[in-house]
N, C-alpha and C positions, 0 to 999 in steps of 0.2 A: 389530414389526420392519419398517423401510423396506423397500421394496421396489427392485428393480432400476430401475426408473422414475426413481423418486423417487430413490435414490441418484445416478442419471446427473445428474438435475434442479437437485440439490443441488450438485455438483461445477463443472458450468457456474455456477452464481450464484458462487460462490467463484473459479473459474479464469480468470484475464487472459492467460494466454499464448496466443499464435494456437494453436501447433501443439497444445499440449493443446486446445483446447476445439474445434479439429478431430477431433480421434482421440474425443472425447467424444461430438460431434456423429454421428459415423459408427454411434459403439454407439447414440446417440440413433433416430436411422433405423430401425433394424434392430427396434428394441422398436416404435417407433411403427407400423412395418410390421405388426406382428401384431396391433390393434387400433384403427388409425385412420390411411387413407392421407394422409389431409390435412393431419394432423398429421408425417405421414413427411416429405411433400413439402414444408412450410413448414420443417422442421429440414436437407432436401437443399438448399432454397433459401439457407437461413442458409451453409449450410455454403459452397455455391458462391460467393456474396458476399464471403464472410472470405478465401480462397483467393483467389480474384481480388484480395484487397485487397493483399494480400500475400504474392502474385506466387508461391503454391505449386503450380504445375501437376498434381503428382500426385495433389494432391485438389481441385483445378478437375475432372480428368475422372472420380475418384472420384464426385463430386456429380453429374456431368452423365450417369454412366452407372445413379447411383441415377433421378434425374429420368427419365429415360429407362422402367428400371423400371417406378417408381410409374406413371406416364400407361399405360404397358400396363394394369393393373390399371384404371386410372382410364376404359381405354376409346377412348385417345385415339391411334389409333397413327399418326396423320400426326405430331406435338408429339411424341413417341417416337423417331421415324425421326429430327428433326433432331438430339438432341442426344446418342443414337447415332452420327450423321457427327461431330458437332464433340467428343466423345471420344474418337473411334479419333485424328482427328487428332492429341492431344493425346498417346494412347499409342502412336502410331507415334512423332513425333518424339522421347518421352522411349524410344522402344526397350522397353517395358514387354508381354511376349507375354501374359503373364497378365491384364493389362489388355485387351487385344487378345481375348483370347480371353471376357475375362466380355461383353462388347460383342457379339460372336457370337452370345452366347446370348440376349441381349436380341433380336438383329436377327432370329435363329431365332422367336422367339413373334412377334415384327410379322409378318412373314413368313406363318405358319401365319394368324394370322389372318385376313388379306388375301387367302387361298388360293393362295400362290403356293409349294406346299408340295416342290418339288423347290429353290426358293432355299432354302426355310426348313432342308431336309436339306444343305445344301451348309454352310450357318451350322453349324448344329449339330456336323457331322463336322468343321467348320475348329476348334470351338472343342475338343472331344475332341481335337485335335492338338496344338493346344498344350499343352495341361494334363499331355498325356503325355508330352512332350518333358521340360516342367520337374518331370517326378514329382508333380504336384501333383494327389494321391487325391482329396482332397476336391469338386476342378475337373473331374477325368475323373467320380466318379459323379456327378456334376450334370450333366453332357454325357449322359452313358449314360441318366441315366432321361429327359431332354430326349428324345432319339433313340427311347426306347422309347412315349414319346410322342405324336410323330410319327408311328411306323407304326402306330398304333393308327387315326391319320387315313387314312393311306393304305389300309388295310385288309387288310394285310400283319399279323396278332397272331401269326404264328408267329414272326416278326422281333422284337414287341414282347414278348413271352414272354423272349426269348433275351438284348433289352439288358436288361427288367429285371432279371434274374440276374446279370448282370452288374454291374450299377448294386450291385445287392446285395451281392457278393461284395467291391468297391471298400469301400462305407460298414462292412460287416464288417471289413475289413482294420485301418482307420483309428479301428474301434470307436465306429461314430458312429450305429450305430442310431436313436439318435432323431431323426436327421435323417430317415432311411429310412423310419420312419414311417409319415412325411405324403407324398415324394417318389417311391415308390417305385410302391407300391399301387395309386394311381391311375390309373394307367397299365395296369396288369395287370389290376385289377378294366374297365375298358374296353373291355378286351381281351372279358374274359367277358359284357360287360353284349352287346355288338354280336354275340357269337357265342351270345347268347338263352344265357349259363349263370349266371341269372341266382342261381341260391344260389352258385355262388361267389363271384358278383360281391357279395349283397350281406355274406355274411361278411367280405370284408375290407374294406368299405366301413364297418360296422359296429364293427371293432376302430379303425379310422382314425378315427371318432365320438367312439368314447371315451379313445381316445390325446390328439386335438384339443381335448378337454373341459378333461383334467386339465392340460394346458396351456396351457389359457386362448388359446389360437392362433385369436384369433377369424376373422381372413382367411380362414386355413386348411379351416378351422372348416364356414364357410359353404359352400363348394367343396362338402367332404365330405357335407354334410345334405342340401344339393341333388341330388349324384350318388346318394347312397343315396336320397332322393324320388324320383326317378327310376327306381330297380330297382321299389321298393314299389308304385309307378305302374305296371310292367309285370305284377308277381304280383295287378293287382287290390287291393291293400289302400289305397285311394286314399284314403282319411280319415287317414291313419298318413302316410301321402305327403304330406297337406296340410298338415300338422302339424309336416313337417320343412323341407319348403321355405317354407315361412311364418317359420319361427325363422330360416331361410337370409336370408330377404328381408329382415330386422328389420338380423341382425346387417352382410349387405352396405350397408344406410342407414347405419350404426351409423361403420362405419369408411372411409366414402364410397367401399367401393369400387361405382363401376358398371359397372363393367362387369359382375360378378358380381351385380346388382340385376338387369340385364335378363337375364340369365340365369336366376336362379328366377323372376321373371313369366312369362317364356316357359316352363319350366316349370309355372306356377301355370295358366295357359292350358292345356296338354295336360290336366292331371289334372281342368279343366271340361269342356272338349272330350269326354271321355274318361266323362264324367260326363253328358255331352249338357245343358251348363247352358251354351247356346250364344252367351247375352248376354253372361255374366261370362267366357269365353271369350277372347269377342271386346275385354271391357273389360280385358284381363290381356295378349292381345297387341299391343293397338292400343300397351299402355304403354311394349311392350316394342319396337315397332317403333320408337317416337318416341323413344327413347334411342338403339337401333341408327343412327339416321338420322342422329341429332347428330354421332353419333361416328363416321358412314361404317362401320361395321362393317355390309361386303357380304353376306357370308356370312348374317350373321342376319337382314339384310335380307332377301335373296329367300325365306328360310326363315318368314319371319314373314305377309308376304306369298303363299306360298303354305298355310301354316295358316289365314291371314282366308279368304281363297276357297274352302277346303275348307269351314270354319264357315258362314261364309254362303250356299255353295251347300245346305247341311243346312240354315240356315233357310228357303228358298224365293229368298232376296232373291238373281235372278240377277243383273242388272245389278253389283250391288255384287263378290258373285262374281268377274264378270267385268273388270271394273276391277282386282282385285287380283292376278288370274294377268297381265293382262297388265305391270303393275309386276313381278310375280316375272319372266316372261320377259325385260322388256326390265333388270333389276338381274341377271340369270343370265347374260345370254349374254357379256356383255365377262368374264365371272369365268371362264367353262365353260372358254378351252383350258389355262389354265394350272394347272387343277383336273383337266382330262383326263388330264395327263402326271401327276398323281401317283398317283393310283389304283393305278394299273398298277406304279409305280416299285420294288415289292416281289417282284411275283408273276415265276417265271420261266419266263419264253416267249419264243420265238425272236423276234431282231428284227421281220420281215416280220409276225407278230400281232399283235404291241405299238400299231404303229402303225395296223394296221387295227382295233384296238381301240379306241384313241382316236378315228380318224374315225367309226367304231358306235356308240360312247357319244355323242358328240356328236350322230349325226344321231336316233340311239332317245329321246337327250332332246327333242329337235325332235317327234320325230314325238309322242308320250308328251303334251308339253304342246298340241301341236295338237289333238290327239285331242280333250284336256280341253275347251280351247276353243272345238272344235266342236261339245260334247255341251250346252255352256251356251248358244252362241248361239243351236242350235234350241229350248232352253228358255224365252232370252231376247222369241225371234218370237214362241213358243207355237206356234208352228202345223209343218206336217211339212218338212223340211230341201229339200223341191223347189220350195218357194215362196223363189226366192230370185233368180227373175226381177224388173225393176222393176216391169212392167204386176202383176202377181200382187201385190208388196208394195204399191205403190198404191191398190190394189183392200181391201187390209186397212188402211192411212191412213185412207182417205175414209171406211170404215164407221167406223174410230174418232171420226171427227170429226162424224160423226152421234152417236154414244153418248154421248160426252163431251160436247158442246157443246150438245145437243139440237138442234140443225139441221135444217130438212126437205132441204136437199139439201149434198150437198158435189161438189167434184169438185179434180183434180189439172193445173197447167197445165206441164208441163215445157221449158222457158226453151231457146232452140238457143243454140250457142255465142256468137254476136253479139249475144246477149240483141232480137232485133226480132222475134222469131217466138216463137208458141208452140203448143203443141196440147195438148190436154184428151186426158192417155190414160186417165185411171180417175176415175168419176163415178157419184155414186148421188143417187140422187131416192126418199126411204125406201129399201124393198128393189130398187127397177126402178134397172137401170144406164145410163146413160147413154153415145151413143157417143161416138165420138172426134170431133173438131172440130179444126180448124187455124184458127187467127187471128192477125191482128196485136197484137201485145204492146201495141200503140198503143188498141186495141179493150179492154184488159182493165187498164190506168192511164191513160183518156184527158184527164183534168187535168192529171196532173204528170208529164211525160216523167222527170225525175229521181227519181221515188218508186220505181222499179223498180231501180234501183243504190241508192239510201238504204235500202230493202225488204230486197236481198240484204246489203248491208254491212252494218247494224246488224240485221237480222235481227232487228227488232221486228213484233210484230203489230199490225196497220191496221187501224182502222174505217170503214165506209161506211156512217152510219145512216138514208140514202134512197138504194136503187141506182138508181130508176129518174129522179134526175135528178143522177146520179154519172154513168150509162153515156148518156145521155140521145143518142139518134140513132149509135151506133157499132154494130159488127159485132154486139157480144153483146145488146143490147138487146133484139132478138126473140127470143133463147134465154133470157133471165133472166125477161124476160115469161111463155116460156113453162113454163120451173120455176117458175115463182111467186116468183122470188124478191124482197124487198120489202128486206132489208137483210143487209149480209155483212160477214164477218170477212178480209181476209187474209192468211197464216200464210207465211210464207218460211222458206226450207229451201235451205240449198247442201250438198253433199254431197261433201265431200275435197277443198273447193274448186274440183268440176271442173264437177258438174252443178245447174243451180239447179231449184227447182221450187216453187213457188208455190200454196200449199193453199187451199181458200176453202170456207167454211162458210157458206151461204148462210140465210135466215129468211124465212116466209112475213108477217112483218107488219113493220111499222115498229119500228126499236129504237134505244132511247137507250143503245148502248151503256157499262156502268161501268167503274170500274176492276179488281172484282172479276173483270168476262168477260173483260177484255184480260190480266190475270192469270190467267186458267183456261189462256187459250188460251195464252200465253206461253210455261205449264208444259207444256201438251200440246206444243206445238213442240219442248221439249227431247227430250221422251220420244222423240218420232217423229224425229229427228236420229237419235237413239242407232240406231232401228229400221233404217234407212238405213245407216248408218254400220258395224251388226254384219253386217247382207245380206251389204255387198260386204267387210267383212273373214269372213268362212263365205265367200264366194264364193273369195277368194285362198288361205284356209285349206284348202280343200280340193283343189288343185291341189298346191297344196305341198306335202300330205301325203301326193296319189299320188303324187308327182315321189321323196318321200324316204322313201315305202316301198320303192318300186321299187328306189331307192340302195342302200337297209339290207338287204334281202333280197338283195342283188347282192354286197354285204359278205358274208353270213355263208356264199353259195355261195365267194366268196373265200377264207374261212376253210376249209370243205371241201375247197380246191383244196390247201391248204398243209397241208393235216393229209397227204395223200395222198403229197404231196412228202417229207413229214416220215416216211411209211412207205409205202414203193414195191409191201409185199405187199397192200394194204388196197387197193390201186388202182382203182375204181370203187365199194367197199365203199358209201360213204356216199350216195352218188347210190343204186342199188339197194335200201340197205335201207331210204332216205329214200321211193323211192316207190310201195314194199310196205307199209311202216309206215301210210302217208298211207291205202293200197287198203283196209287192215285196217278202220283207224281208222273209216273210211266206212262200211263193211258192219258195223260194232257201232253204226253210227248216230251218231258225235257230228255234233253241228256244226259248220258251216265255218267259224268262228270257233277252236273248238278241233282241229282237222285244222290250221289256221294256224299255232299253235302247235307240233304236234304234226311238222310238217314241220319247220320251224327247230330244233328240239331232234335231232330223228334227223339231219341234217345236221351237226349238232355235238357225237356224243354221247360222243366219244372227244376232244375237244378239251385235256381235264384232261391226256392222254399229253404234251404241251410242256414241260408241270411234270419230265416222270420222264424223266431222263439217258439220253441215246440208246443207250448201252451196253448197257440193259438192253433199252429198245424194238423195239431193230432185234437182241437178242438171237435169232443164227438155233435154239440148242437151249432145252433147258429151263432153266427162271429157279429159283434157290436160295431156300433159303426167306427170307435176305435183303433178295432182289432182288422177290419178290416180296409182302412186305411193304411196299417202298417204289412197286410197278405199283398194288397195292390202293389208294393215295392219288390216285390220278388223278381221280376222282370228287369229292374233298374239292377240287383242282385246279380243276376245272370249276364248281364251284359259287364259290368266291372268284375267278375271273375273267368269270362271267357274271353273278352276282348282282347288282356294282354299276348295270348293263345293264338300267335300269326294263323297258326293250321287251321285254328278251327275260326274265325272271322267269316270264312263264307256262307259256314255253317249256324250264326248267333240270330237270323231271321226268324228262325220259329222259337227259340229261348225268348228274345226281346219282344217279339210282336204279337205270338199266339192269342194273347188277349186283349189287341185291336178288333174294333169290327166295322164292318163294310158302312154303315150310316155316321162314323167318325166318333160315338160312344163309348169309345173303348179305351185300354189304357194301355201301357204309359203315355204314348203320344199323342190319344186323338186322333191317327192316321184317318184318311177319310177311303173308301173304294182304291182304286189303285194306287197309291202311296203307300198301302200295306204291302207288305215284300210277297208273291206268288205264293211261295215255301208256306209262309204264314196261313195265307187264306187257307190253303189243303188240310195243313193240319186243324184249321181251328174247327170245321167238318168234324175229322175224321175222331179230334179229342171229344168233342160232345158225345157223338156217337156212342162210342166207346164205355165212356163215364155213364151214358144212361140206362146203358144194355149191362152194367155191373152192380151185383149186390153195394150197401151200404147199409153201416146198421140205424142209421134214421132211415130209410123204403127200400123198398126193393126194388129187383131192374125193371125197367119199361119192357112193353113190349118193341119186337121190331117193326109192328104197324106205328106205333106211336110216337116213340122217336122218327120215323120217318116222317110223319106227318107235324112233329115239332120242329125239323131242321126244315122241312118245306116252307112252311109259316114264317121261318126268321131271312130265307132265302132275300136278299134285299136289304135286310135291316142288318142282322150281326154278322152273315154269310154273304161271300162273292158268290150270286147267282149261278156262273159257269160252274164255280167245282163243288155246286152244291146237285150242278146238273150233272154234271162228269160221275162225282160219287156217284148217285143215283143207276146212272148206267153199269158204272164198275160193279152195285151192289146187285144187280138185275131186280133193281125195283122200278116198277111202271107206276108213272104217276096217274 
């Protein structure tokens, strides 16, 4: 029995008339879309030619808004965007909304790609408007799970929970389940996979496998086997991962799409990574970078790029490392603000946070990647991060240039701005150092006035295979004599184009310099750029970092100021129990690294309250069990608007957990005794405390006998014993 294919196949060979073997053409697409885009795209291309030929507009933009499509898939979303524009035009002038509206959705996926994902929600919600205007079910749940899509990026899954159901109840309506399928799921399973629940996520990622199979949906297909690699890649079963994204990779070859090729690479990459096989690794994202690159796709750019720098700073190879974070930073930051505003575009909190939310994320990204690149440069030196003076790194040059080059002496000549002057700051004669010396530059290239600009510009290394009738009667002559030196190398060095400096490896005997040594040294000259070059970027990085830690922590006091505004009784609350928490935290011993932490989290540990409707918050009596079902989420709050916040991550244990308690009663999680994060226990002390010993206008404060004797009482049930002992001592109360 023919198949649908081959039926269409057949109907074209036999059919002459334009307008049939259009509407043929269109069913042609659609099949060819489920197992080979290039074939989709040479049948959208037929289709747009014949239209054009005679003068059919409605499917000139028909063609032009499959094209469009396919290049999404294909990876191409600049070649997307144009014929996206010259569609709408087409179904503006014919008045076509539903036209209008499938072009939406197209422009919605460029969009997300490209990270500019509050256009891309603007798209999608235009195109759900049309679809609803004209009743058209089929067009509203293809919007609906587009949008449920979307929040999954933003990081908003209680929004993405709510269109898929929606999207659901549409394809239900219309009886088209097996569209819902493949459209629906994904999005939902997303939702689960990002909120680590990962048996749900791979349960319907698994039905969506074999839904995908029996329908031969191979596009489809591959998506699915990847996103499920991916679950099985977090539960550990990483051989069963490889095995599916591997079939994922065959079938994206299979049906040219690439964009979904570099997508399981990069995948295929994490489960080596993951696997510490840090070669193949790096051979699975380098492939997957150079596809990304092709196709401008930003996003997986700086993503790929900060996965090689992760890999290769685990192989040792820092330089390389560092080359790659700094490609991720500089492919990151033109993408970061318009990736800021979406994050946030879900979660609901008061204006005046929103936005200091975004300037936080922004600068905690800043600080986050400096950090990184500070911890590589000192790897980069080798040596401890206060050598980052020039005399100190010079000092570490010239012994390399004994090591490497075998040399009995070296020294360093650094060039004054006019280039006529020079002084010797760092020099070694074996282990005895050499001092400093001032001379004319004229004393140290006295042949060739012009070698000292041909030296810095081409930045080749020079031979002198007799120095002493190179230098013969100049200023150095009695100092090269008295190093012994017989023949030299010299190595040029500019550094940010600002400062030059000129290396010299000197030999106690006569040499006929080869090309093999002017080659050693060549190589050594790169290396030692590089050494120069990371100094003074660690030297700027780390000004930077105070500059925008100081910012960032001046943000999150910000943040405290407006929680405060936001409830008038809490009015110093968070300052006080911020640095009680801090006092505690000391006297149990952490360190100041995690006290760091431990202050920014107690400063923001009621932050999630923004989420919960003022009605309830600024409720002056008691909250109904309603109302207090929906205060309990504030914590769930706090963690989805700080988690995306790399910086402050360390610091979300007392936002998230502060109302755990030690006999497992508590919420969100239930934690039981140790499973509550440290940070947690201290403050949930130190906030009672606090809260009791403060006016309110339902009672007054406790005393401090009595709050003592109510935090003793709970010692065991809602308090860790230790830091309700700890406190106790810190407060000099005797039990």
């Amino acid at each position: 029995m023919p198949t649908k294919l081959e039926n269409i196949l057949s109907q074209l060979n036999d059919q002459a008339d334009p307008a049939q073997r259009l509407e043929l053409l269109g069913e042609l697409i659609e099949v060819y879309a489920d197992i080979d885009f290039l074939k989709a795209f040479e049948a959208a291309e037929e289709m747009y030619q014949l239209a054009q030929k005679h003068k059919f507009d409605q499917f000139v933009a028909h063609a032009l808004s499959q094209k469009a499509w396919l290049h999404i898939g294909f990876g191409n979303v600049q070649e997307s965007f144009t014929f996206i524009t010259q569609a709408r035009l087409i179904y503006t002038r014919l008045e076509d909304e539903k036209g209008l509206a499938r072009t939406s959705l197209h422009a919605s996926a460029v969009l997300r790609r490209l990270g500019d994902y509050p256009g891309a929600l603007e798209e999608a919600l235009t195109a759900l408007n049309l679809y609803q205007t004209h009743q058209d079910h089929l067009g509203v749940a293809d919007a609906l799970a587009r949008l449920s899509y979307l929040y999954v990026h933003l990081g908003d899954y209680e929004q993405a929970e709510k269109f898929s159901l929606k999207a659901y109840s549409e394809f239900e309506a219309i009886r088209s389940l097996d569209v819902y399928k493949f459209s629906i799921p994904n999005s939902l399973a997303m939702a689960y996979f990002h909120q680590k629940k990962y048996k749900e996520a791979l349960d319907i990622y698994s039905s969506e496998v074999d839904f995908l199979r029996k329908k031969n949906i191979k596009s489809e297909l591959a998506t699915a086997l990847n996103n499920l690699g991916s679950v099985l890649m977090e539960l550990d079963q990483l051989d069963n991962a490889e095995t599916l994204v591997t079939e994922a990779l065959q079938l994206n070859v299979e049906t040219n799409l690439r964009y979904g090729e570099l997508n399981t690479l990069f995948t295929l990459g994490e489960i080596e990574e993951k696997r510490k096989n840090y070669e193949k690794a790096i051979d699975y994202f380098s492939r997957s970078l150079e596809k990304a690159t092709a196709n401008q796709i930003g996003h997986t750019i700086y993503e790929l790029h900060d996965r090689l720098a992760t890999v290769y700073e685990n192989l040792g190879q820092i330089n390389l490392a560092f080359a790659h974070l700094k490609k991720y930073r500089e492919t990151r930051e033109p993408l970061f603000k318009a990736e800021s505003l979406n994050r946030m575009h879900g979660l609901r909190m008061v204006h005046e946070t929103k936005q200091a939310m975004d300037e936080a994320r922004w600068n905690a990204e800043i600080v986050t990647q400096r950090n990184r690149e500070i911890d590589l440069l000192r790897r980069t030196l080798v040596i401890m991060p206060t050598i980052s003076e020039r005399r100190q790194i010079l000092d570490l040059v010239c012994m390399e240039l004994l090591s490497v080059l075998k040399s009995t002496v070296s020294f360093a000549a650094v060039l004054s701005d006019d280039q006529n002057q020079a002084v010797i700051e760092a020099g070694f004669r074996g282990d005895q150092k050499i001092e400093l010396i001032d001379f004319n530059i004229g004393d140290l290239i006295p042949r060739d006035a012009s070698l000292v600009v041909r030296l810095l510009d081409e930045q080749k290394v020079e031979a002198v295979d007799d120095a002493a009738d190179y230098f013969n009667n100049t200023g150095l002559t009695g100092i090269l004599k008295e190093l012994d030196v017989a023949s030299l190398l010299f190595l040029p060095i500019v550094i940010q184009k600002q400062t030059a400096i000129i290396l010299v490896a000197g030999f106690d005997s006569l040499r006929a310099f080869k090309d093999a040594d002017i080659n050693l040294a060549t190589a050594l000259v790169a290396s030692l750029s590089q050494i120069f070059e990371n100094a003074q970027l660690y030297r700027d990085l780390l000004v930077a970092h105070e500059t925008l830690s100081k910012a960032y922590d001046a943000t999150i006091e910000g943040w405290a100021k407006i929680l405060e505004l936001h409830d008038l009784e809490a009015e110093g609350h968070a300052r006080r129990v911020t640095e009680q928490t801090v006092k505690l935290a000391k006297a149990f011993g952490l360190s100041d690294g995690e006290v760091i932490h431990i202050q920014r989290g107690a400063l923001l540990h009621d932050i999630g309250k923004l989420g919960v409707p003022d009605q309830i918050v600024l409720k002056p009596g008691s909250l109904t069990d309603e109302e207090w079902e929906i205060m309990r989420k504030h914590p769930q709050y706090a963690y989805e608007m700080l988690a995306p916040i790399e910086y402050l991550k360390p610091a979300l244990d007392i936002p998230y957990c502060h109302h755990e308690k030690w006999d497992g009663s508590g919420y969100p999680q239930g934690l039981k005794g140790e499973q509550i994060p440290l940070a947690a226990r201290l403050f949930a002390v130190v906030d009672v405390w606090d809260a009791l010993r403060s006016d309110r206008p339902y009672r007054q404060m406790w005393s401090g006998e009595e709050v003592y004797e109510y935090i003793r009482s709970l010692s065991g049930k809602q308090f860790d014993p230790k830091a309700v002992d700890a406190f106790f001592v810190m407060m000099g109360y005797r039990q």
